[in-house]
N, C-alpha and C positions, 0 to 999 in steps of 0.2 A: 199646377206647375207646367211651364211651355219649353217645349223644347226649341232652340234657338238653332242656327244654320251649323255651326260644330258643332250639336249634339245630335243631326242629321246627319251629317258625315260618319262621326265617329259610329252610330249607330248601323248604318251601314256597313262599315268595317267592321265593326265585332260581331257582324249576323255573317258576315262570310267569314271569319276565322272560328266561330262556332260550326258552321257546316265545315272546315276543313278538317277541324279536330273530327268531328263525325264520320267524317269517309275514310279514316287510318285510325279510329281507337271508338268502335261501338261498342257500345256495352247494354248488357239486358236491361238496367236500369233506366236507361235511356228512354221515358217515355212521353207522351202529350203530359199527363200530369206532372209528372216532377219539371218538365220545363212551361208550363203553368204555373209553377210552385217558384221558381229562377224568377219567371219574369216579375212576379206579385212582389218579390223579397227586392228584386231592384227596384220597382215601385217604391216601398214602402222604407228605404234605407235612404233614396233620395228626399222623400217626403220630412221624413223625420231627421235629414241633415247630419246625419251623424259625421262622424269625424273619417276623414279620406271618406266620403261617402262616393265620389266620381270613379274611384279605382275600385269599390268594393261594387260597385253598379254594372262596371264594365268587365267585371268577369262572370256574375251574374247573368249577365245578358249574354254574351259570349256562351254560358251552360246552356241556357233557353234555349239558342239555335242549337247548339248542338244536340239537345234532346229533342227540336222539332224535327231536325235533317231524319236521328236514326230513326224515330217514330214513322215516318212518311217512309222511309226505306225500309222498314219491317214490314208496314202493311201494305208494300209493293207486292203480293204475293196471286196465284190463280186463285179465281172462284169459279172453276170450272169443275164439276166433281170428279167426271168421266177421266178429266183428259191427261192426268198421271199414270190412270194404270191403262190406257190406250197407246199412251206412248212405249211406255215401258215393255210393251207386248208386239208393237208394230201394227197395232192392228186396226182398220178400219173402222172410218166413225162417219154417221151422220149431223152433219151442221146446218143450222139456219141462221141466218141475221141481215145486216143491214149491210150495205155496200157503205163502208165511211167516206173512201178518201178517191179521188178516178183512178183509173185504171193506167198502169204503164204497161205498154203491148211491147214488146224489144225480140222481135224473130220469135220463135218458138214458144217465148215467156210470158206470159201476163204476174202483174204480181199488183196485189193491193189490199187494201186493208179491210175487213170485214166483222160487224159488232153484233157478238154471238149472243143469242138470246134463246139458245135450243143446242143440244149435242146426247147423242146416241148411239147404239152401235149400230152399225150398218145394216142399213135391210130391214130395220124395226120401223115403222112410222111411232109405233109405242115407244119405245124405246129413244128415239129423238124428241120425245115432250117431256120424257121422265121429269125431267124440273127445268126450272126455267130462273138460272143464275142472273145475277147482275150483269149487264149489255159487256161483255170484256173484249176486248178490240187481238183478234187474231190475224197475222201476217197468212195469209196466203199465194200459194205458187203453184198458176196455172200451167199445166204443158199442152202447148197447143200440137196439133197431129194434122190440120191442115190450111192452107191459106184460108178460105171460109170462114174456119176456127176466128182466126186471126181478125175477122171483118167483125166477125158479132159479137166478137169480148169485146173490141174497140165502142160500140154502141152502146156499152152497161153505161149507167151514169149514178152519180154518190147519190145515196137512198134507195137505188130498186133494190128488193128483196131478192136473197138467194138461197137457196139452197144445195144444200153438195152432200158429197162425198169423198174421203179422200182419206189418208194417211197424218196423221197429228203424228208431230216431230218436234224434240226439245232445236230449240235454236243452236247452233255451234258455237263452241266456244272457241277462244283463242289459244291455235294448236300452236304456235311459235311464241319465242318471249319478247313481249312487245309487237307482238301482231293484233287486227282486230281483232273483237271481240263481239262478233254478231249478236250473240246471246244478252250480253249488258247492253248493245246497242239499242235492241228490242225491247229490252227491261225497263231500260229509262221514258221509255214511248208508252210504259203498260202494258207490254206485249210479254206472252210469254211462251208462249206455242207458235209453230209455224205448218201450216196445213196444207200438206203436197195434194193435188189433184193433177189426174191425167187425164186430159180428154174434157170438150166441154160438155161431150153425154152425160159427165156426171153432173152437171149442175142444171137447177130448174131458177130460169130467169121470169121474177114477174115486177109488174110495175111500184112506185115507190107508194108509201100511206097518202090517203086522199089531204087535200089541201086542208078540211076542215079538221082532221087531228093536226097539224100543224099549228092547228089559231090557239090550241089549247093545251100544246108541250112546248117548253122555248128551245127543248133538244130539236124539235122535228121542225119547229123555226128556223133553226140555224141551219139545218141541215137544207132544207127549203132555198135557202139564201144561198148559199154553197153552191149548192147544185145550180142553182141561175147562174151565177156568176162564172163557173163551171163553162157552162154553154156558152157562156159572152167571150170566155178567153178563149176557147176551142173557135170560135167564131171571129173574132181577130189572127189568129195564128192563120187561121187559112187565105184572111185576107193579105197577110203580112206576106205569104208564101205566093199569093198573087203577083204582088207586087213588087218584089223583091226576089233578087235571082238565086239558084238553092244555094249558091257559096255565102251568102247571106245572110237570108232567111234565117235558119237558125239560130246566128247571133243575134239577129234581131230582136227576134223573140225571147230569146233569154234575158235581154236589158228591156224590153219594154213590157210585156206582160207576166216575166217568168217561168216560160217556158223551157226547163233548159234540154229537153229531151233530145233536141235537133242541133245542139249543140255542136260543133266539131270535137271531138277529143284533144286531137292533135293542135289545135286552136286554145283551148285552152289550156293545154300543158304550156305554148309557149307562154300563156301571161302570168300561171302559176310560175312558169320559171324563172320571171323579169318580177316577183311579189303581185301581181296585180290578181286576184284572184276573182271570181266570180261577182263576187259582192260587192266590189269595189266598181263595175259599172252598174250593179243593178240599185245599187243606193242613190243614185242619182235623181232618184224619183220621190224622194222623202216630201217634197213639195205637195205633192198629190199625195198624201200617207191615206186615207180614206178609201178610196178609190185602189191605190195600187195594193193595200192589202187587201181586197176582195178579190183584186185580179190575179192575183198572185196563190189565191185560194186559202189566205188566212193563214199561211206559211209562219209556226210561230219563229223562225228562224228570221223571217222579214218583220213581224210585229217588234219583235226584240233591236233586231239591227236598225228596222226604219226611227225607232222613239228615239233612240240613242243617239242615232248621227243628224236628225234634224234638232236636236236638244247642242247638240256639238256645235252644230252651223252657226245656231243662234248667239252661242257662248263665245265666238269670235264676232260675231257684228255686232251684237249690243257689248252696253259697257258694264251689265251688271252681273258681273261673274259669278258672284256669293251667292246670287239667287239664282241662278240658271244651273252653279254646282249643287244647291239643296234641291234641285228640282231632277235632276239626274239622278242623285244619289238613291231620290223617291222611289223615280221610275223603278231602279234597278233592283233596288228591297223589296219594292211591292212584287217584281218578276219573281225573284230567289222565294218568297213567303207562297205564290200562287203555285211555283213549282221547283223545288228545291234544287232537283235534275238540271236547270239552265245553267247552277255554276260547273259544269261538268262539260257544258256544250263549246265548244271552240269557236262559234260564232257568236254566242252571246261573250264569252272572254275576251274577243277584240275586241269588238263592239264596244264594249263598256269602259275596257282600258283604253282605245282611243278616242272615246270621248271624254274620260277623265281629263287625259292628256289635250284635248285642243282646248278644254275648259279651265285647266290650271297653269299648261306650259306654255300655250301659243303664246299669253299677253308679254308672258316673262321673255323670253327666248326675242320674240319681234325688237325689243330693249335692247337685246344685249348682241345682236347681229350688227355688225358695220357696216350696211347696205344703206344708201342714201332714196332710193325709189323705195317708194312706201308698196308697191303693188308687189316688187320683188323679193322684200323683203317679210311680207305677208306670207308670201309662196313658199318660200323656203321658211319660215318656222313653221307652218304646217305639215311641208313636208318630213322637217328634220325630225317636228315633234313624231306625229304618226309613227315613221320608220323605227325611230329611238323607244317608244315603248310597246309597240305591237312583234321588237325583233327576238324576245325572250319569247315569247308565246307562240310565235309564228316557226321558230326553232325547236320547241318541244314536240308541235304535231308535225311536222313536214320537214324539218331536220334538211332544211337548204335554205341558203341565202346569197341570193345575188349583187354583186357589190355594184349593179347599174338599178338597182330598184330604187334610189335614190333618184335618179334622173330621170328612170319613165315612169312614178309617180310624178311628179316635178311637173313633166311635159305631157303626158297621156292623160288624167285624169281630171283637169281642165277641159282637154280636146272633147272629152268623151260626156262633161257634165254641160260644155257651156255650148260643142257646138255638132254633136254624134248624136246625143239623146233628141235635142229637140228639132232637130233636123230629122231622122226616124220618125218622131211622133208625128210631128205636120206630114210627112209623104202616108204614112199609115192614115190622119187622119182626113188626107185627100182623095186615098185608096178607097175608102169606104164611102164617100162621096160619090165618085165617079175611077175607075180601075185605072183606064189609061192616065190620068191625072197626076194618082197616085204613083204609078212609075216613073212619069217626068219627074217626080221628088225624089224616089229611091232611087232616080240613076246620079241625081247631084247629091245624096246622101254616101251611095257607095262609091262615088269617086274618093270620099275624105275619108272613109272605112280603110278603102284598100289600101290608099296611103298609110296609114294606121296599123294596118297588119303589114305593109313591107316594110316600118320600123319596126315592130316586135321580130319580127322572124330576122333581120337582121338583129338586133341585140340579143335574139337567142341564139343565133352561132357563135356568139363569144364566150365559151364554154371554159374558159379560163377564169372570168369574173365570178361562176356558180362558186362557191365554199357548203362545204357538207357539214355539220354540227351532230356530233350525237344528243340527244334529248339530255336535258339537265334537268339537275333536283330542282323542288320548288324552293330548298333552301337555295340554291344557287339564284334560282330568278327575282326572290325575297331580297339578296343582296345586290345583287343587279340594281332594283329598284332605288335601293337605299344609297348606294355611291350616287345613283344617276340624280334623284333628289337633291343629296348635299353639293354635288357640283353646283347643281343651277344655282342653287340659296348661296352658297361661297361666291360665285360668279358677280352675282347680284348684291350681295355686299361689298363687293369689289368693287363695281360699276358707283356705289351710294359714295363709297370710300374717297376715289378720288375725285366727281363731280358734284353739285349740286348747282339748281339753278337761280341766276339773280331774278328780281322782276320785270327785268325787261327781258328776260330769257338766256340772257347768255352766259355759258358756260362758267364755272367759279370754282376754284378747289377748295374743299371742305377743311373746315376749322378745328383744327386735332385737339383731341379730348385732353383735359387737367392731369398734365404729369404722364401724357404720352404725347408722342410725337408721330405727325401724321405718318412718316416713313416706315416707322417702327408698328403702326395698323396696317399700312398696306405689305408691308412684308409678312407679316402674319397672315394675314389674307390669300395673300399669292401663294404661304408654302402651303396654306390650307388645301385649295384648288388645286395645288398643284400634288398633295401627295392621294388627296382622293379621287383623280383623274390616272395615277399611277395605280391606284388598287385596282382603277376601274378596265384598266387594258389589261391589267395580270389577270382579271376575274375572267376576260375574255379569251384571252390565250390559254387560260385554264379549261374554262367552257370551250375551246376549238378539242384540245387533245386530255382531257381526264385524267386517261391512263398512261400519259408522258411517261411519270416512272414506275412503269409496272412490268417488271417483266415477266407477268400470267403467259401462258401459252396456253390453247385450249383447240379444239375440233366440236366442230358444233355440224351434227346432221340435221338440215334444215326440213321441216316439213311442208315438201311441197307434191302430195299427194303421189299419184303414181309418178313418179321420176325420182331423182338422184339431185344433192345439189347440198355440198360439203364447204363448208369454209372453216378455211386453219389459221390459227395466227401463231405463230413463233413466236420465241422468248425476245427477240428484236425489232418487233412490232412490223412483220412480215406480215402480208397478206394473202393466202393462196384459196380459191375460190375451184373447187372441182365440180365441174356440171351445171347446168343451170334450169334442172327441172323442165317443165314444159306440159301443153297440152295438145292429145293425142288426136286428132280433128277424123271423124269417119263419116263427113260430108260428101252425097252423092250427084250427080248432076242432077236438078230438075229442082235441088232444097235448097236454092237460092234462099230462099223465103225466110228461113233459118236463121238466117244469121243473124246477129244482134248489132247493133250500133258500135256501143263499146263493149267487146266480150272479155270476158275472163282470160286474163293472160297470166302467165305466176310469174314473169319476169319483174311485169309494171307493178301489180297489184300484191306479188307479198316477199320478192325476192330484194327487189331495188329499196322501197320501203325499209328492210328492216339491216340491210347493211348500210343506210345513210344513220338508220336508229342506232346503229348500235356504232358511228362514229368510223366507218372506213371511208376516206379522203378517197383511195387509192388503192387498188389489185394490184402486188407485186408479180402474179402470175396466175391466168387462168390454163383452167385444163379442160378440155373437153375429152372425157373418153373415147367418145363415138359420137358418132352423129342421127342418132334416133333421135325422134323429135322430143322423148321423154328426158331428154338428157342435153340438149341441146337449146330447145326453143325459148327459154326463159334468159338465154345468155344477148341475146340480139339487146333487151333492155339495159340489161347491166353494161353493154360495149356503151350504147347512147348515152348513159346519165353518169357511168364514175370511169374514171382514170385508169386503163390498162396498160401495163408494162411488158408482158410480153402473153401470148397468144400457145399454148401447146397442144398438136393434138396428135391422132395418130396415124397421120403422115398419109391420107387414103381423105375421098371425098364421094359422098355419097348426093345423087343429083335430086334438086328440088328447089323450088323458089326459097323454100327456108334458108335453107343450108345455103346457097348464094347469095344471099340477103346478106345471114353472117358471117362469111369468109370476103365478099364486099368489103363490109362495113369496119374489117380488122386491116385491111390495104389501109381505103379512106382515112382512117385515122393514124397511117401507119407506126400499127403495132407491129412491132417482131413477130411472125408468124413460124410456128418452131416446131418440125416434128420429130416425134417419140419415137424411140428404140429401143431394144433390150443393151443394156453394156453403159449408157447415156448418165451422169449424173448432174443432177440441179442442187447444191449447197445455196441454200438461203441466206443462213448465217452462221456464226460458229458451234451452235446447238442443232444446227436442223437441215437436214442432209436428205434427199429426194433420188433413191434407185430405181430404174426405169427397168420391168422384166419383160415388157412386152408394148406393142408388138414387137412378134419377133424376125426374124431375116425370111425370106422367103422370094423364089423364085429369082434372088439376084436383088430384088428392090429395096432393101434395106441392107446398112452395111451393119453387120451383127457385132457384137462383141470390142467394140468402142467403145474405151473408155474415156471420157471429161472431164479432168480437174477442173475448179473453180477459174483457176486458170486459162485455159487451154482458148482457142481463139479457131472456131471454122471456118473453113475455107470456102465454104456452097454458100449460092444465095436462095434459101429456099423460096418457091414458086408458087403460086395459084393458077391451076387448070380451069380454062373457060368450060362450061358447061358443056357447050354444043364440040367443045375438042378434048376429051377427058384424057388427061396427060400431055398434052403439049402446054407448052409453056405460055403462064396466062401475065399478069401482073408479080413484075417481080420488085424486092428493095435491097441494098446494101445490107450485109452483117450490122448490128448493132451493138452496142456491151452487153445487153443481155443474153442474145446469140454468143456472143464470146465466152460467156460466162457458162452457157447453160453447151455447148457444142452444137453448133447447127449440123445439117446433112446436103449435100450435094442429090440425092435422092431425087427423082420425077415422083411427082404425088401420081395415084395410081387411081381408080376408080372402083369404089368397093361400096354396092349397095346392102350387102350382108355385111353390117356392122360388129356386132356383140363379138366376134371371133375376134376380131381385129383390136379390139379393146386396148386403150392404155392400161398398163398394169404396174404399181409403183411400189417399192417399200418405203419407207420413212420413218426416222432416226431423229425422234424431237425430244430432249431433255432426258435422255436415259430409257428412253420409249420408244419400240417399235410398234408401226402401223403398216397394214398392207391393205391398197385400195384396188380395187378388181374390176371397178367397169359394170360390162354386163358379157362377160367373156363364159365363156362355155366350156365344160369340159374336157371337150377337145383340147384345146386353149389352155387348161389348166395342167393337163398332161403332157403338152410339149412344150410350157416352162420348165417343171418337175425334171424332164429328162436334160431338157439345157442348161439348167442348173447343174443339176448333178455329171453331166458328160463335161462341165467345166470345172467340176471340184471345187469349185469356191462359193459361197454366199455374200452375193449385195450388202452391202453393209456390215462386214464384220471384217474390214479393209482386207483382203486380198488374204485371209486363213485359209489354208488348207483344210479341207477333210478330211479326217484319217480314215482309214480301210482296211479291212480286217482280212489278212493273208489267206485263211482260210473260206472265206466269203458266207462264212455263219453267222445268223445276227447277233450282234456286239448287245451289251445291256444300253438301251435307248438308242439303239439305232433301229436298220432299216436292216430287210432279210439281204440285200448285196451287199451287207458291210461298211456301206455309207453312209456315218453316223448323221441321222438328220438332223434339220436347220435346228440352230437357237429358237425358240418358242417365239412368238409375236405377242403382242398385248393384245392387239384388238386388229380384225379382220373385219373391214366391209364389206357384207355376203353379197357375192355379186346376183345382177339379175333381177335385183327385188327379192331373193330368196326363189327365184324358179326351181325346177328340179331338172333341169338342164346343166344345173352348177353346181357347184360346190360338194365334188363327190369326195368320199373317202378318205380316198389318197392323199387328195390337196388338203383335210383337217388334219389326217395324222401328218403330213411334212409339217405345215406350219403351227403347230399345236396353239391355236389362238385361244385364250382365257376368255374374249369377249366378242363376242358377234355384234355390229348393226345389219339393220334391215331395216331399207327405205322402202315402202307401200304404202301404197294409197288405201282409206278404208272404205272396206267394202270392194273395191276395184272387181272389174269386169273378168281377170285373172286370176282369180283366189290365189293370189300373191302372199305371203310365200308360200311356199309347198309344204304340208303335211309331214312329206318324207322329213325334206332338209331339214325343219324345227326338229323333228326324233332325233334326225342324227347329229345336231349340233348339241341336243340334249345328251344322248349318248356318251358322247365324249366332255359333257361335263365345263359344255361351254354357254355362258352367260350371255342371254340371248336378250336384246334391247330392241325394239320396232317401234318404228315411226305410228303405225295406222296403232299402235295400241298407246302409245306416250306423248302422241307429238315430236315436237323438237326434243333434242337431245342433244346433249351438251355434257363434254369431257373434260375437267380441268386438267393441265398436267401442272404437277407442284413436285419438285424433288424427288423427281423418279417415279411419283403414284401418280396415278389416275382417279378424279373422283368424278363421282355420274351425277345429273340431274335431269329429269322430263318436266315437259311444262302437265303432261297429266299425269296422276298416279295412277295407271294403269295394272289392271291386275298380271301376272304373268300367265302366259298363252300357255292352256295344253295344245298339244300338239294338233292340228289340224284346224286353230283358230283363223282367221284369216279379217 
């Protein structure tokens, strides 16, 4: 029996909806044999022709994969015996193996892969040969301690032999919902351990196996080949850097050998922001596939994207589609069979769907374009196709989309294949020639570069064309497909509908079928296109906003380690984002060295991420408590990449490049810049109401005890104090509506490097629910709201009630020993501080009797964040205590007055003094 070119397709597709059923419904059954047992029975049902034998074949096969997928994901497991109850203990091991992969050196860090063939506990040489499991491929991270350090990790090469010592660590999982997922990252690699060392005294570097075990393992072959190639691109990069100037350089090297370590960040964020992402210049080399995967170092990421897109290239110049699609389809079965893991990968995902796509739509689409230039019209159904099925996919990981990504693929991507790459290549391969030579090439190469980057950086100031998407179901991208499908084919029946052609060529309307009339097809046709063109905008407008009609309202404490960093939505699809997390930097002069390229930031890397995930367009209000960098420095990202409406903080400025950076950057854009008061109210919508207790008046500089209806319209225009003149008047703007809305202050900002005292302090009033959010204010702070409250006899939010007072000033039943029955209870209190034992005394739990506590900490933090005390005394009083360092994110629904909770880990609950 031969299978023919649609029973190649289809088989491809039912080997990946077999692996999708697998990844969402495994089951123990699932194993190598019973889908041996699938595929035999499809075998033998098509042999023996039985009746529907193609429909009973095709879910047959469809089983197969899905028992190969869960079989291959079960025995994804360690074969390390030591390294479970090592981890689980913390405790020191001895390791030996192979150096797999080079080494990235990044400031302080080295980190690379290392294929273990010995592990023991520390200090045993016996004890590191105990056994000697199968080679398993261990992530390692080196901390370097000094520049030296730094020089002689850079000189390891893939195969020398190492030995260490160090700490085995499970990989992290993902603490936010819809955050990475380090640990499955590692997984899908074979990884399952992650082995901290400090210091390279711990490791013993020797040379790699002599060349003649090489002739005789094809492993220590390949590895052999690696490592040359290894040296060749290490040895062009330096040439590249010769010859090309360092604003350069690094891109260079990222499109011509793969290099991307020297990369800009900020360079490529703008082409990730315009869709053009990495691989969209580095594919340009498919031409050399040979070569540039060796130089590239065997990157299965470029094996996968190089077969694909030179199989695409082809599938538009030649005219034999049918076989260039069964030859694709090959490739891509034979990838998913050698490693299940690539349908999971987002490089192989585009890859594949946009070679589908130039292999089945370009020829269609070229047809059905009214462009008379045949070059222009090529261009744009490539482009159209590309964008059109790469924009589901590219929306579920990255959750942005540029509505000029059209036009600088269109114009950039040419630029970059036909006249950026080979212009690079020839100056590189005259560098190596002769140096000077090579620069007369890269100075006429980077003329057309830089041009190149001053239209991206202009197209990425138009931050008005970005649109945010939250990630959509696969059923939603499944239907995507399916309108976007029938359009073309309705299109294209359209097109057959009213022309066909004579034999001399010219155009002729077609001859309407027996007992229809041509008008009455093409009306048919037209409402066809046109009603599945309608589904296909409503599917998108659906996919823009989801939760259109939903009025959820929820509080989500984001997990962004040691800091603060709250976002609320109201029942009116309000957005209010409190804090913006941050990291605490205790660099000294001399550790230049340090620093990394691209370091870890929580704004870029998991705060902006997972509010474009989860679908916010737009901040209706941020709050900055205070300005410590733990609570601050994550928000500079969020002002860059999404939509602010007004800016609050409290009302004080504390001096640092940070912090001017971000009070900069909220002018620049101008946002409402709006400072907090006690007496201040913010009404979001008609559920959800914002009392301000603090800061409070003091010294004259704040006017206390203002009150703001929604109404109410200020009359100051608040100011920004220049650094070098703290309180004089820096950059100022007119009132805005949200200033009217929210009451601005006539106030001079003040300068206050002791933040936490000064804290914004709010109540809130969402759906029948009170919330009170604290900053990181101190008990001080805590006890002269307490009196200001009470010396005003009224409570925030319970419209302007009086407290009653007990004549004789004996404590009343649930009141206070002065008579002054205390506040209405709170739902939930966010313990300020992190939970220090600077906060949250007493007093301040018995006034606002909070049923539930959060606590934002980092785990493990350098702090032992929270305090011992404060957990007892939150215990004490019987209140339900939620932490970040033990749950992850957290997340509050409010639904008709209740509250329900969810953590992305099931963390067990803290006794007291957990930390």
């Amino acid at each position: 029996m031969r299978l023919n070119r649609n029973d190649i397709v289809g088989l491809a597709v039912l080997w990946v909806i077999g692996y999708t059923a697998a990844i969402y419904a495994s089951k123990p059954w699932m194993t190598a044999w019973s889908g041996a047992a699938f595929a035999a029975a499809a075998a033998g049902v098509m042999a023996l022709r039985l009746p529907k034998r193609r429909w009973i074949a095709a879910a047959l096969v469809a089983a197969a994969a899905c028992c190969y997928y869960a079989d291959t994901d079960r025995r994804n497991s360690t074969a390390l015996p030591a390294a479970a109850a090592a981890a689980a203990h913390g405790s020191q091991v001895s390791v030996a193996g192979t150096l797999a992969s080079p080494v990235a050196v990044d400031g302080d860090r080295a980190s690379f892969e290392l294929r273990v063939s010995q592990l023991g506990e520390s200090g045993s040489e016996a004890g590191a040969a105990e056994g000697a499991p199968p080679e398993e491929p261990v992530q390692v991270s080196l901390r370097l301690l000094s520049p030296a350090e730094q020089t002689a990790v850079a000189s390891w090469r893939r195969g020398d032999r190492l030995a260490m010592q160090g700490e085995l660590q499970e990989p992290a999982a993902a603490r936010n919902f819809g955050g990475f997922d380090y640990r499955s990252y590692l997984r899908q690699q074979g990884k399952h351990w992650l082995l901290v060392v400090k210091g390279v005294q711990q490791v013993q570097h020797g040379p790699p196996a002599p060349i003649s075990a090489a002739l005789t393992s094809p492993r220590l072959a390949a590895e052999r080949l690696l490592r040359t190639t290894d040296a060749l691109r290490g040895y062009l990069g330096s040439r590249i850097d010769e010859i090309f100037t360092p604003g350069q350089a690094g891109f260079m090297k990222s499109m011509l050998i793969g290099l991307t370590d020297d990369m800009d960040p900020g360079r490529y964020s703008q082409f990730s922001n315009l869709g053009l992402p990495k691989e969209t210049y580095l594919l340009v080399a498919v031409f050399l596939l040979p070569l540039y995967i060796l130089l590239t170092g065997a990157s299965p990421s470029i094996v996968r994207a190089g077969l694909m897109t030179m199989i695409g290239l082809l599938a538009v110049r030649k005219n034999r589609i049918k076989d260039i699609l069964q030859i694709a389809c090959l490739v891509g079965l034979g990838l998913l069979i050698w490693n299940p893991y690539y349908l999971l990968d987002v490089s192989f995902q585009l890859s594949f769907l946009v070679t589908l796509g130039l292999i089945v739509g370009v020829p269609r689409v070229t047809v059905l374009l009214p462009l008379k230039n045949g070059v222009l019209r090529n261009t744009a159904a490539i482009t159209l196709v590309s964008q059109l099925v790469s924009f589901p996919v590219s929306i579920y990981y990255f959750n942005q989309f540029s509505l000029l990504s059209w036009i600088a693929n269109a114009a950039l991507v040419p630029v970059f294949s036909l006249l950026i790459f080979p212009a690079g290549l020839i100056a590189t391969c005259l560098g190596l020639v002769y140096v000077p030579l090579g620069r007369l090439g890269a100075w006429v190469t980077e003329n057309g570069t830089g041009f190149v980057f001053r239209i991206v950086e202009w197209l990425d100031q138009w931050e008005g064309f970005r649109t945010i998407w939250p990630s959509p179901s696969v059923f939603w991208i499944v239907v995507y497909y399916l309108l976007l499908a029938g359009i073309c084919e309705g299109l294209e029946r359209l097109v057959r509908s009213r022309r066909v052609q004579n034999e001399d060529g010219t155009p002729q309307l077609d001859a309407p079928a027996p007992g229809r009339s041509m008008f009455t097809r093409y009306r048919t046709s037209s409402a066809a296109v046109i009603a599945l063109g309608l589904g296909w905008v409503w599917l998108l407008y659906y996919g823009y906003t989801p939760d259109r009609w939903s009025s959820e309202a929820y509080v989500d404490m984001i997990d962004v380690g040691q800091g603060d960093s709250i976002l609320i939505r109201t029942p009116a699809h309000k957005y209010i984002l409190v804090d913006g997390g941050g990291t605490v930097s205790f660099r000294k002069p001399g550790e230049e060295w340090k620093l990394r390229r691209d370091p870890y930031e929580v704004g870029r890397k998991t705060l902006v991420p997972l509010l474009k995930k989860r679908g916010v367009h737009k901040l209706d209000a941020v709050i900055l408590t205070h300005e410590d960098a733990d609570h601050s420095g994550g928000l500079q990202a969020v002002l860059e990449d999404i939509p602010v409406e007004a800016f609050i903080f409290n009302g004080t400025y504390k001096s640092g490049p940070q912090v001017e950076k971000l009070f900069r950057t909220v002018i620049d854009k101008k946002i409402p810049l709006i400072s907090a008061a006690y007496g201040k109210t913010l009404r979001m919508d008609n559920r959800t109401r914002l009392d301000f207790l603090a800061p409070l008046p003091e010294n004259g500089q704040l006017t206390a005890g203002r009150d703001s209806s929604p109404d109410a319209s200020g009359s100051g225009q608040p100011a920004f104090p220049d650094q070098r003149t703290a309180g004089k008047t820096g950059a100022e703007f007119a009132p805005s509506a949200a200033q009217d809305n929210y009451g601005s202050t006539d106030n001079p900002i003040v300068l206050e490097n002791e933040q936490n005292g000064v804290s914004v302090v709010f109540l809130m009033e969402m759906e029948g629910t009170r919330w009170l959010f604290t900053g990181d204010m101190d008990v001080k702070a805590e006890r002269r709201v307490m009196e200001l409250l009470q010396s005003r006899n009224s409570v925030p939010g319970t419209h302007g009630t009086k407290l009653p007072q007990s004549d004789s000033g004996a404590k009343e039943p649930d009141g206070t020993e002065d008579g002054t029955l205390a506040t209405p209870g709170i739902d939930v209190l966010k313990v300020a501080h992190h939970g220090s034992k600077t906060s949250t005394g007493s007093d301040w739990l018995g006034y606002w009797k909070p049923r539930t506590a959060l606590i934002s900490a980092g785990v493990k933090n350098m702090y032992k964040h929270p305090s011992p005390d404060v957990v007892a005394r939150l215990e004490r009083n019987d209140i339900r205590v939620l932490r970040t360092d033990l749950l992850g994110e957290i997340q509050l629904l409010v639904k008709n007055g209740e509250i329900y909770v969810r953590s992305v880990l099931s963390g067990k609950p803290a006794a007291s003094g957990d930390s």
